[in-house]
KEKE-3310 file (N, C-alpha, C; in steps of 0.2 Angstrom, whole numbers, plus 5000, padded with zeros to 4 digits):
npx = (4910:4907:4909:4916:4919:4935:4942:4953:4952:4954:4945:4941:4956:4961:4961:4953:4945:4935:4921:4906:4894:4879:4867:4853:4850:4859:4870:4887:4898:4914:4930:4940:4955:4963:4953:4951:4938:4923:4914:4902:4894:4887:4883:4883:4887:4902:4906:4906:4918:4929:4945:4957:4967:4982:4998:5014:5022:5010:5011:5024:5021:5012:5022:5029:5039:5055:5050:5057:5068:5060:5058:5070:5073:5063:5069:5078:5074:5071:5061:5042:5034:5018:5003:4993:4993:4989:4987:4986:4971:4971:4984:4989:4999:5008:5003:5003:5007:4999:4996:4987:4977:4981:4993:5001:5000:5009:5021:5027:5028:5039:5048:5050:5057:5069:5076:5090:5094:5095:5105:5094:5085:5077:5073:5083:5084:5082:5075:5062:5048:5030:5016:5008:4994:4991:4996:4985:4973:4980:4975:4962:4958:4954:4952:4962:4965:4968:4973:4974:4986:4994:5002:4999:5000:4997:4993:4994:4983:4976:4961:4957:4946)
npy = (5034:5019:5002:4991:4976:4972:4965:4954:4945:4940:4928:4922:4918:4912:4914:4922:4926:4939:4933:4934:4946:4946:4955:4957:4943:4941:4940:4933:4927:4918:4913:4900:4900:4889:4878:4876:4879:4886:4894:4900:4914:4922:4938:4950:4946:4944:4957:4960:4955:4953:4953:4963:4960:4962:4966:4964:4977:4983:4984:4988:4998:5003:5002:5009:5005:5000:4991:4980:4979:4974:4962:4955:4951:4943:4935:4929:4925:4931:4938:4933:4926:4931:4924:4920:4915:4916:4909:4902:4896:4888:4881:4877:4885:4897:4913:4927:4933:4937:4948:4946:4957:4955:4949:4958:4967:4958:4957:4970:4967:4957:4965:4977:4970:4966:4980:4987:4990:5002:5002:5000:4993:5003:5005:5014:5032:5035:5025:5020:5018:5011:5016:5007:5011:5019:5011:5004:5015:5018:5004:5004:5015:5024:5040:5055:5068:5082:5086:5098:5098:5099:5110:5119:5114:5108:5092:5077:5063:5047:5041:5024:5014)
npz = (5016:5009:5014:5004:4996:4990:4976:4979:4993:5011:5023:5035:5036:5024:5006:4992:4978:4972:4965:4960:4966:4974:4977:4979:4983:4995:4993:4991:4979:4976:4974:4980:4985:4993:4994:4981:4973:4970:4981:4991:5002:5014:5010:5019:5030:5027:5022:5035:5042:5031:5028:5019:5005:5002:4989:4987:4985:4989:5003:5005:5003:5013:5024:5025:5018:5005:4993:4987:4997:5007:5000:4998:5014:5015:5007:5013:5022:5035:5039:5039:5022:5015:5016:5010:4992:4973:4958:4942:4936:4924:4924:4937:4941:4953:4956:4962:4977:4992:5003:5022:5030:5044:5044:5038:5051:5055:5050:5051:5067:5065:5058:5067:5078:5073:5070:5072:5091:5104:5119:5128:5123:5116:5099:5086:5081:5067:5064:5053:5052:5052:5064:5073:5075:5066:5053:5056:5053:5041:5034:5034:5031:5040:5045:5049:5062:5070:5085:5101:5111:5126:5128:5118:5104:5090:5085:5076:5074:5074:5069:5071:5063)
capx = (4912:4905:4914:4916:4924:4940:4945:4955:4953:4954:4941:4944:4963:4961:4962:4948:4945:4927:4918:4903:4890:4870:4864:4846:4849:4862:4874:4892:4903:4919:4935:4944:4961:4965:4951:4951:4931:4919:4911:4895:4895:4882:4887:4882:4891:4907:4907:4907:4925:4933:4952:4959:4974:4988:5003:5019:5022:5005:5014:5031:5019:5010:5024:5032:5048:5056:5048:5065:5070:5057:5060:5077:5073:5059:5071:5082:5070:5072:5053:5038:5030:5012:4998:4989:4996:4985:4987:4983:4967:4971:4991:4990:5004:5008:5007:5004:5008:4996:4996:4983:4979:4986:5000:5006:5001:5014:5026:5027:5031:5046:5053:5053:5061:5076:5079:5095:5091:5101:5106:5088:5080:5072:5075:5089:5079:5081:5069:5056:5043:5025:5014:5002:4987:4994:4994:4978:4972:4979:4973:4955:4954:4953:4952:4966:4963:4971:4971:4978:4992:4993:5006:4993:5003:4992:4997:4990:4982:4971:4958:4955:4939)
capy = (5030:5014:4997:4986:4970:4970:4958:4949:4947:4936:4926:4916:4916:4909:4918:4923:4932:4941:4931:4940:4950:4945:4957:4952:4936:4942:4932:4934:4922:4919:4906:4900:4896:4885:4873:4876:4879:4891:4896:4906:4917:4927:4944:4954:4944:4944:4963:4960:4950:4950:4957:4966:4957:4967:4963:4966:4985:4988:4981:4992:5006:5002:5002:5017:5001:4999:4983:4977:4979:4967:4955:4953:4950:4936:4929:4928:4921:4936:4940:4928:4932:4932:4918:4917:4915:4915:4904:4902:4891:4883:4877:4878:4890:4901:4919:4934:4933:4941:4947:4948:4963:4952:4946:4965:4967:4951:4958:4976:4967:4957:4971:4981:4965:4965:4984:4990:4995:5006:4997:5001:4990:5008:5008:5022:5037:5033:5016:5022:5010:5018:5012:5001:5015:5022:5006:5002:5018:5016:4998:5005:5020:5029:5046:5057:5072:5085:5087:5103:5096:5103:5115:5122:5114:5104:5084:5072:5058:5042:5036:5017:5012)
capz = (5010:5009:5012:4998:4996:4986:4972:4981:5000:5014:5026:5040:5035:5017:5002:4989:4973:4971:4956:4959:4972:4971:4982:4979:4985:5001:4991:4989:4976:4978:4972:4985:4981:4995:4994:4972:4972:4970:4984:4991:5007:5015:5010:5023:5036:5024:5024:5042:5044:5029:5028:5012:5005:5000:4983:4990:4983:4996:5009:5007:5004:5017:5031:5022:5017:5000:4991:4986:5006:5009:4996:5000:5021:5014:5004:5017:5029:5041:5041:5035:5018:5014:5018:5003:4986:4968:4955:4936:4936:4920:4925:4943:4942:4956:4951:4966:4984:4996:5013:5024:5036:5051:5041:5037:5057:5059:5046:5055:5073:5064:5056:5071:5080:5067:5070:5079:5097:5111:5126:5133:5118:5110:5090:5085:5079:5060:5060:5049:5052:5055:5071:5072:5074:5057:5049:5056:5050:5034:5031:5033:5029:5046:5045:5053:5067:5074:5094:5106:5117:5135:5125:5113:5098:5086:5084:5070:5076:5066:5071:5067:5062)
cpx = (4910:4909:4911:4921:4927:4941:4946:4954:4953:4947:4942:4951:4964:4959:4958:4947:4935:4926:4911:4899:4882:4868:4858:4846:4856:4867:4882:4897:4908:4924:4939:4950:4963:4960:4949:4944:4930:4914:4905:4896:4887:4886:4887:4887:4901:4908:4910:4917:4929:4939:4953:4967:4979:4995:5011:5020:5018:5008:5018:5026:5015:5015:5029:5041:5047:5053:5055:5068:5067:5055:5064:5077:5068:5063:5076:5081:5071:5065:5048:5037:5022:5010:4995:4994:4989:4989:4982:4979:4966:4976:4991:4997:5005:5009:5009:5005:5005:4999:4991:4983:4982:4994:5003:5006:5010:5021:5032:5032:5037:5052:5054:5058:5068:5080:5084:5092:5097:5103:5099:5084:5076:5077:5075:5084:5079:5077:5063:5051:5036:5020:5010:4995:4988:4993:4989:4974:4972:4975:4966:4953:4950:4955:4958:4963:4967:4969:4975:4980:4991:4996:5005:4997:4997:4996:4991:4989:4975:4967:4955:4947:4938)
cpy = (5023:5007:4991:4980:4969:4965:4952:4951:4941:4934:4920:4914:4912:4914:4916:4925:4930:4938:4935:4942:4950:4947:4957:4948:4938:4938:4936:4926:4923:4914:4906:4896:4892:4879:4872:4876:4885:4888:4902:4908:4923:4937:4951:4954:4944:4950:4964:4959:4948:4954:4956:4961:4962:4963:4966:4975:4987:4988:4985:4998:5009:5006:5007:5010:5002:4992:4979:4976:4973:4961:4953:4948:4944:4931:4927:4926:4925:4937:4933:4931:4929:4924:4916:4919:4912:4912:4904:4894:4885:4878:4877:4882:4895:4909:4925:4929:4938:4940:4949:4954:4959:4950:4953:4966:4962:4954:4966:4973:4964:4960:4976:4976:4965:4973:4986:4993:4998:4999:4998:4998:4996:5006:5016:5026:5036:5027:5020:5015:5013:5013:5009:5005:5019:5017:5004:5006:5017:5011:4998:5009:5025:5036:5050:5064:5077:5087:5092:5100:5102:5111:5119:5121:5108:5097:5081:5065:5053:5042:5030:5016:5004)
cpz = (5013:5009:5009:4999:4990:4981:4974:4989:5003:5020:5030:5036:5029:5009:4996:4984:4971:4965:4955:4965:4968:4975:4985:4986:4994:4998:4990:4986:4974:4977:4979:4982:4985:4995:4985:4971:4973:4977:4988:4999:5008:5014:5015:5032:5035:5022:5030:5043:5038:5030:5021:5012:4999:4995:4987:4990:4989:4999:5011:5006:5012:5026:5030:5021:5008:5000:4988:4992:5007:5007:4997:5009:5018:5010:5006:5022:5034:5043:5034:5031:5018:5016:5012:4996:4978:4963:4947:4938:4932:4923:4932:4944:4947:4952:4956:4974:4987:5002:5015:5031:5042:5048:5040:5044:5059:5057:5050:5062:5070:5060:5061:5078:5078:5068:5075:5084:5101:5115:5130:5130:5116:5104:5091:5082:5070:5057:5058:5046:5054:5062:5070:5073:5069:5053:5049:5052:5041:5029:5027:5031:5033:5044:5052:5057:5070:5081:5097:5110:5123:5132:5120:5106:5096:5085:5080:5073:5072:5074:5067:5067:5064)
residu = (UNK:UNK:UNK:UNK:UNK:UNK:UNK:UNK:UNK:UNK:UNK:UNK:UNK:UNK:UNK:UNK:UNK:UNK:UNK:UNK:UNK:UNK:UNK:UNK:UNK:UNK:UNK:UNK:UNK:UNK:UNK:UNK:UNK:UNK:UNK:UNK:UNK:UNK:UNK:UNK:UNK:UNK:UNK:UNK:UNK:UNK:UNK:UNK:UNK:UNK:UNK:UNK:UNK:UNK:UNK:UNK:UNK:UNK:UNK:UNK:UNK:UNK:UNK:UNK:UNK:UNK:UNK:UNK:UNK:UNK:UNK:UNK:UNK:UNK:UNK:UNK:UNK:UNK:UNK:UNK:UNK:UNK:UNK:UNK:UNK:UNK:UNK:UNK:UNK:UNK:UNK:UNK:UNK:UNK:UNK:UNK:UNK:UNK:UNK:UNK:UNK:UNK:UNK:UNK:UNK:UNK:UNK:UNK:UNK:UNK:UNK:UNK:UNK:UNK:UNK:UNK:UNK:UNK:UNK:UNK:UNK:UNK:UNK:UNK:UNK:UNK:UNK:UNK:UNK:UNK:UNK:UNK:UNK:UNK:UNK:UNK:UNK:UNK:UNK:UNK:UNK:UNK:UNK:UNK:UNK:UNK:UNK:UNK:UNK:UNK:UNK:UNK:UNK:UNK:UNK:UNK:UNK:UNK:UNK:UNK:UNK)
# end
């Protein structure tokens, strides 16, 4: 499968919405919400390095959490929320909050931060949170594997791309 550049996405940690792809021309056009301009990108190079930005919902779907869980902990200031946020272009209106793949990386480390641990600092066996090579996986669209353990039992494992 081939990689495409999403709607919305992020670049160099600034937040984007596809306006259009002139493949012709190596071109990629693009709003940038934080500088309020249209902007033009080599598109070959921003296939390279962009990050996908994710709506809250991904997010919880993402880390296997309720999206109600993690609005609550955001609006409690327990964990950051997203980096980029979209905006009606006529009223400068906020409207969506993105997260970028770092920032759900970021969100992951202080949701397992927050979780009850033993006395030995492991999380109690009920934190349902997934790993960071499953996330990764996920994010990208890594392909998952089964491998034979020393024990001849079959194990799931991604590989991140």
């Amino acid at each position: 499968m081939a990689t495409q550049i999403p709607n919305y996405f992020f670049l160099d940690d600034k937040l984007y919405k596809q306006i259009r792809i002139v493949k012709a021309e190596n071109l990629l056009v693009a709003w940038s919400y934080d500088n309020q301009k249209r902007m033009w990108f080599n598109y070959q190079q921003s296939l390279k390095n962009f990050q996908n930005a994710y709506k809250i919902d991904e997010v919880a779907d993402l880390l296997n959490k309720d999206a109600n869980e993690l609005k609550r902990l955001i609006k409690s200031n327990l964990v950051s929320s997203g980096s980029g946020m979209s905006y009606s272009l006529k009223t400068l209106r906020p409207l969506i909050m993105f997260w970028s793949e770092d920032d759900v990386f970021n969100l992951r480390t202080e949701l397992f931060a927050l979780a009850k641990k033993n006395k030995y600092g492991e999380p109690y066996v009920n934190l349902k949170l997934v790993s960071e090579g499953e996330l990764l996986s996920k994010m990208r669209g890594g392909d998952s594997y089964f491998i034979q353990d020393k024990d001849g039992k079959f194990v799931k494992v991604w590989r991140a791309i």
